[in-house]
N, C-alpha and C positions, 0 to 999 in steps of 0.2 A: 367853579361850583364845588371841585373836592379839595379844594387845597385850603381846610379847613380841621383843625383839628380833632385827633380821633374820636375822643370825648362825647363832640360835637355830633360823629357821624354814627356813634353809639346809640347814642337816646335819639335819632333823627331815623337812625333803618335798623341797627344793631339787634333792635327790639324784632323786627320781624325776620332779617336774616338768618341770626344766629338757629331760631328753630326752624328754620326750612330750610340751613346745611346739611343734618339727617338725612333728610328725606333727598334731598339732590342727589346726595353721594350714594344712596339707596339708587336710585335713579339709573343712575350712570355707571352701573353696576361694578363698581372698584371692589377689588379684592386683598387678600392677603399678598404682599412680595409685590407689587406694585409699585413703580416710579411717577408721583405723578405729580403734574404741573398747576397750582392755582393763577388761572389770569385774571389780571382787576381784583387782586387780592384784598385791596379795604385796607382796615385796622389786619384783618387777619380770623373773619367770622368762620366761612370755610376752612381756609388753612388749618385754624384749631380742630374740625370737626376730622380731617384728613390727618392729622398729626397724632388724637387719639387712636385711630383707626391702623394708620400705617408704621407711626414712627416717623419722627423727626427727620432722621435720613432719606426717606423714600418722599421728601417732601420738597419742593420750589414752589416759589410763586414772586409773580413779578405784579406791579401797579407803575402809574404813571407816577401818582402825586407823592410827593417826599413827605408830608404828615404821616400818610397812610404808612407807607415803605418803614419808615423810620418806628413807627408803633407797632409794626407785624412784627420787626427784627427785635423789640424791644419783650414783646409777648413771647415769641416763638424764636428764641434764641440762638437755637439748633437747626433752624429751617434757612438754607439759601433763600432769601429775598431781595429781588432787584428792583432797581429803578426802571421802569422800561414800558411802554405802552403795547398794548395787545396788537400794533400793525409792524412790529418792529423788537421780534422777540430773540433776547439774548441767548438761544440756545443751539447748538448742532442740531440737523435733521436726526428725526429718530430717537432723540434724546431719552421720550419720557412714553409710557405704555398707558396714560390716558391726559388727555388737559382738559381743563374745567371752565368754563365760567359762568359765576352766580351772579346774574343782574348787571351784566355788562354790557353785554353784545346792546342794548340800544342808546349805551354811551358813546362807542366804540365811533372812530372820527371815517372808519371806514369797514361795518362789519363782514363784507366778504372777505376782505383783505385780511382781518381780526381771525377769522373763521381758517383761511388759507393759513395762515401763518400756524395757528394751534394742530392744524392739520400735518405740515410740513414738521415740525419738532416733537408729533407724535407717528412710533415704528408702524409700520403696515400692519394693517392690524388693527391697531388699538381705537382705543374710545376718546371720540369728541364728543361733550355733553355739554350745554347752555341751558340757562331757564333766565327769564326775565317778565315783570311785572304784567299781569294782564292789565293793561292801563286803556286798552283800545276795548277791551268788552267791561269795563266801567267797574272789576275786581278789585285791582290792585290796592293796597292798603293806601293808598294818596289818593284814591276815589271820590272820597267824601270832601274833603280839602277841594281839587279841581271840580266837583259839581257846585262848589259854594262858589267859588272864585270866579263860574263861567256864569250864574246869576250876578255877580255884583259887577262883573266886568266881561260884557261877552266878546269880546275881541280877544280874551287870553290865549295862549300857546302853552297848550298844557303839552302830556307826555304822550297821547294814545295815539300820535304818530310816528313814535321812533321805531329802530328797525325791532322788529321781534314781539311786538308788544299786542299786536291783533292776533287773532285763533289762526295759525296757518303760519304765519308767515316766517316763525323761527324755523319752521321743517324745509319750506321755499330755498330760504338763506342756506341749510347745511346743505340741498341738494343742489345750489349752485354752487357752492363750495367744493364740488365733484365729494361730498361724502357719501359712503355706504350704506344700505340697511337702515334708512335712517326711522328711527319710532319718535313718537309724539307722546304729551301728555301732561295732564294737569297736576300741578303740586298744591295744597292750601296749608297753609295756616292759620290761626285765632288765637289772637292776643288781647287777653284781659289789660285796661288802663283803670289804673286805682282813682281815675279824677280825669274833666277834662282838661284840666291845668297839665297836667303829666300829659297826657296826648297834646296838648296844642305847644306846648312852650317851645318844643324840638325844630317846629318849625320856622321859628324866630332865630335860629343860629347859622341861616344864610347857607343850610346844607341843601346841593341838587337842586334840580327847576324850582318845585315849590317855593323854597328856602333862599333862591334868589329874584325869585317876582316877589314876596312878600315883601323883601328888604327895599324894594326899589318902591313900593307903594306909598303914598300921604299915610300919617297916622291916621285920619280918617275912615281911610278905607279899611286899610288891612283891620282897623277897630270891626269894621260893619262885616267883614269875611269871619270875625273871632268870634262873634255873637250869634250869625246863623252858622256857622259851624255848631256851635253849644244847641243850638234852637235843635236841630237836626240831628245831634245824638241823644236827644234828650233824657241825661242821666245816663244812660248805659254806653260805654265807653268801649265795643268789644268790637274790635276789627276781625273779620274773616277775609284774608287775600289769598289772590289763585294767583301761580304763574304758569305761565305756558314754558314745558319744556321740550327739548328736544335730544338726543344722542346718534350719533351715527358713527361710520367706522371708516379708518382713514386705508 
């Protein structure tokens, strides 16, 4: 689902990540002189928002997919970025004085394990912070997309079951994760689309769930999901998405 070029993963999430890095890194409450770790790094949405903030050097981040890896290092020149998936991370214990991840943990093939791990190559102390899509309370910017999809095909397997994605459950996860102190909380953003064309195209480039149930549809269908999608924005093109965050201390 990511091994899809970055381009692709730009106009498909880029659009809503990039402004709710801000407020993550606000979140997670990162500071000046800080080492910290991006996991599930993308193209490099956060990493950028961390790089202006920190400095190049005070910067890593690892993803699984080589698209992704390969356009961080191509972006963010000066920033170590690996190959390497969030259960199985390239670093010494204690490495880094907080790790991140934006919109991963309910990709994550094992998010305790995801969570243990960012825990482990973060010093005593420091800050583990996650957010990811409210998709289980019907927020998330793919919202509207999956209520169209579950009228024209109710048997679909949308996202509001993955780990983290209901009210509660990313807090669950870092506290079984043995993390500290942990706080909760909502992050939003609202993004204007100049057209539904511009909203709907991103979803045709086979990026993430959405992006690969579409592709696997009759032209038929996904025709009949493009038109009450349109029907249901009707004209005004402006997504408001919450994600559920959480932070806690290792």
């Amino acid at each position: 689902m990511f091994e899809v070029a970055a381009d692709a993963y730009d106009a498909y999430m880029g659009r809503y990540s990039i402004p709710l890095a801000p407020l993550f890194v606000d979140f997670a409450g990162i500071g000046d002189e800080q080492r910290v770790l991006d996991v599930g790094c993308g193209p490099g949405a956060l990493t950028g928002e961390l790089v202006r903030r920190l400095g190049a050097p005070a910067v890593s981040a690892v993803d699984p997919s080589e698209p992704f890896v390969e356009a961080a290092r191509g972006r963010h020149p000066d920033v170590e970025v690996r190959l390497a998936p969030a259960e199985e991370l390239p670093f010494p214990d204690g490495s880094f004085d907080a790790s991140l991840a934006q919109l991963v943990v309910h990709f994550m093939s094992d998010p305790l394990g995801g969570l243990g791990e960012m825990a482990r190559v973060t010093r005593p102390g420091g800050i583990v912070a996650a957010c990811v899509w409210d998709h289980g309370g019907g927020q998330g910017p793919l919202s509207r997309f999956w209520d169209v999809a579950r009228e024209v095909d109710p048997d679909v397997i949308d996202e509001s079951q993955l780990a983290g994605a209901r009210e509660g459950h990313l807090g669950e996860l870092f506290r079984e994760a043995r993390l500290t102190d942990v706080e909760e909380t909502s992050l939003s953003v609202r993004v204007e689309h100049a057209s539904f064309d511009e909203w709907w195209e991103p979803f045709t480039f086979g990026v993430g769930p959405a992006g690969a149930y579409l592709s696997r549809l009759d032209a038929d269908v996904r025709m009949a999901i493009r038109e009450r999608c349109r029907d249901a924005y009707a004209g005004d093109v402006t997504v408001v998405a919450e994600t559920w965050a959480a932070r806690g201390r290792v």
